[in-house]
N, C-alpha and C positions, 0 to 999 in steps of 0.2 A: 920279669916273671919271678914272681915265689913258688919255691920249688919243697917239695917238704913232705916226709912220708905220715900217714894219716892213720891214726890207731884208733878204730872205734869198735867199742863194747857197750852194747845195751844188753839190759836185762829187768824184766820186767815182769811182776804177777800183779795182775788187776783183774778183778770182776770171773775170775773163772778161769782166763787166758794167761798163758805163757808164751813169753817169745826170749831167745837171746839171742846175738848174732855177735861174730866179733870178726872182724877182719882188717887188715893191715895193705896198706896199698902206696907206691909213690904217687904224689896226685901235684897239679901244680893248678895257682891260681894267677891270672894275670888281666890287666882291665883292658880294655877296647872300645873305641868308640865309635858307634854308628852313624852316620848322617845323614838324614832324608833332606834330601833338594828341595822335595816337591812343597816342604813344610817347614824349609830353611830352619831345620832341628836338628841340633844335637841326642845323640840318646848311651849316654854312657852307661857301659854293664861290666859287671865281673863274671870271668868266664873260671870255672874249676872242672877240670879230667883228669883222670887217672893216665899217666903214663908211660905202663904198660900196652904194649901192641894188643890187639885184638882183630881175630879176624873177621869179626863182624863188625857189623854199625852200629854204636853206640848208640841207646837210647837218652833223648835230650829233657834238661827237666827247665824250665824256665820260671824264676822266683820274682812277685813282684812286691813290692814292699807296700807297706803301711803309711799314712800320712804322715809326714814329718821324721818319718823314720826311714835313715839311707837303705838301697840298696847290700852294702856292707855287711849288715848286721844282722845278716842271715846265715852266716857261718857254719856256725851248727848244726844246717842242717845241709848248706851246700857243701863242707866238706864229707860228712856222712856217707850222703849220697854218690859223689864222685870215689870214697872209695868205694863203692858200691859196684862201681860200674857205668855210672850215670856221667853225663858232661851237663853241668849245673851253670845256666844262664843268669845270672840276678842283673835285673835294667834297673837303672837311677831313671823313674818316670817323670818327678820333678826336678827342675832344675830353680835355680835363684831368682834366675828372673822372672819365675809364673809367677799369677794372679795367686791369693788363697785360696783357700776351698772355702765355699757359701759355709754359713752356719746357721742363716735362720731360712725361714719359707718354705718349700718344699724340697727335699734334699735330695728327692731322689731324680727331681727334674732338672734342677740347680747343680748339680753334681754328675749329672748326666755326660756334659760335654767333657768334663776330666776324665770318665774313664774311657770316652769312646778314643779320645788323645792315646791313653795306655793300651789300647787294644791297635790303634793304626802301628801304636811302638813296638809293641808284640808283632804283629804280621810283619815291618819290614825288617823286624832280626831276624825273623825268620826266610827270610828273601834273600838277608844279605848272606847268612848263613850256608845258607843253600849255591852260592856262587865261590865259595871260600875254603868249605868244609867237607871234604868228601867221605869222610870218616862219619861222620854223625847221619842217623836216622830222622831223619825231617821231615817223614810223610805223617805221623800224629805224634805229639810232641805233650807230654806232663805237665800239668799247670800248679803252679803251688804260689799262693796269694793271701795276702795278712791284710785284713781289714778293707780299706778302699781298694787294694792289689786283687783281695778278693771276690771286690764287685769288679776290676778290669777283666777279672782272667773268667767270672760267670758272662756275664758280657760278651766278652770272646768266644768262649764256647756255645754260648746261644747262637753268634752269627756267623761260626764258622764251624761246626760241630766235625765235617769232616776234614780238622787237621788238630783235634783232639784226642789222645787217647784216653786220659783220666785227669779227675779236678781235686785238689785238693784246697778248699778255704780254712782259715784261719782265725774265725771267728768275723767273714766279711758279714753285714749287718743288713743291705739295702736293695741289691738287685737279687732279683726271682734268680735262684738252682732252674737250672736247665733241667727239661724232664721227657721232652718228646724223642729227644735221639738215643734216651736209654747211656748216658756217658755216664760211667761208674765216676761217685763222687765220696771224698771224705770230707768232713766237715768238725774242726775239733774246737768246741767252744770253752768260750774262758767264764767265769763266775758272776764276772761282774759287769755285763752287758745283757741285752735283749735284741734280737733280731726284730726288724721290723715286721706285720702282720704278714701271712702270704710269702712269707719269701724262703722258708725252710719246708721241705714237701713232706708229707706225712708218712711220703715211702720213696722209694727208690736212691736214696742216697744215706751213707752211713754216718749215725752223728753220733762223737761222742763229746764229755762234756769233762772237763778239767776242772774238779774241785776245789783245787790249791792253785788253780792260772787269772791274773786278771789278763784281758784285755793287752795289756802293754808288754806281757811276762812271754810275748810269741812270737818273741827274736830274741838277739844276743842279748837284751837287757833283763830277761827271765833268770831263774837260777837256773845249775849244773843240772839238781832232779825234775824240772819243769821242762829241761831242754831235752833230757833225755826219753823223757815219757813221751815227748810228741814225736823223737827219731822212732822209738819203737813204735807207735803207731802207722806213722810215714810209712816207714820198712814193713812192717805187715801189712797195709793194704796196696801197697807197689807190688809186692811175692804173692800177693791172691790169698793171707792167709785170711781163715777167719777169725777174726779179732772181735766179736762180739759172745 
């Protein structure tokens, strides 16, 4: 286990809005690996909470990454969050020995069966979770997703809506935004992509759009001011602020 106290300060004026937040928390991180039988699967994740007691349940955020891009390298915003309060799940969705992901024909059909993979990963963390963890709030759980992570966790939330409380994508490109169950969505795009037709709703979920972000700049491979503008975001639409 790394053990390690977590000093974050965001501060931020954009478009009208202000937000700063700064807090200091011991938080630790340490990896875990889940096993489903049923699908003789590994599913390795990093777990990040704050170490301070609490007399409630902690609310759980679960991160899932981008193609080609670990678990790991999400830091910035799992440790943010855990000092926040939050107990921050990141799964390694691929492992070495998968296929790749299709790249020509239709990608959303062809790419179909990788994310329904990430969504059976997601449900049995959350299974195994729930026999292990008595501390953590497991009845709807935060989804925060970077690209393909963000068509698993839309995916998810379309077919499991009552064990979501809020989505947050990261610029995912291919499956339709949930929209019949009313699940509060943030959506922060980078510059230099395009969503496929149909799949951003023309209301009911908040988009905002990163002038200075490509694509790849929505993990730890981003700079300090890229990483920090999406924590303030995160953090104002997790507190219900309005940030538009």
């Amino acid at each position: 286990m790394i053990k390690f106290v977590g000093l974050i300060f965001v501060a931020l004026i954009t478009s009208g809005w202000q937000m700063a937040y700064a807090a200091e928390k011991e938080i630790s991180q340490e990896p875990l690996t889940f096993f489903d039988a049923s699908r003789a699967r590994s599913i390795p994740a990093l777990i990040y909470k704050p170490l301070t007691p609490t007399a409630e349940l902690m609310p759980v955020v679960i991160i899932s990454h981008g193609y080609t891009i670990k678990n790991s390298e999400y830091s910035f915003i799992a440790n943010a969050l855990s000092a926040q309060g939050y107990v921050v799940i990141s799964i390694q969705h691929d492992l070495e020995s998968d296929p790749p992901r299709p790249k020509t024909g239709s990608l959303i059909e062809r790419r179909k069966p990788f994310w329904e993979r990430g969504v059976h990963n997601i449900l049995f963390a959350i299974s195994e979770l729930r026999k292990t963890q008595n501390t953590l709030d497991l009845s709807k759980v935060i989804l925060i997703g970077h690209s393909d992570g963000g068509d698993m966790n839309m995916l998810f939330a379309t077919t499991y809506p009552q064990l979501v409380a809020k989505v947050i994508s990261l610029d995912s490109l291919r499956v339709p935004f949930p929209t019949k169950d009313h699940i509060p969505i943030l959506s922060l795009r980078a510059n230099d992509t395009k969503a496929d037709d149909g799949i951003i709703p023309k209301s009911g979920a908040t988009i905002i759009r990163l002038k200075n972000a490509r694509h790849i700049d929505m993990c730890d491979r981003g700079s300090a001011e890229i990483n920090q503008e999406m924590v303030a975001y995160i953090t104002a639409f997790l507190q219900k602020t309005n940030i538009q």
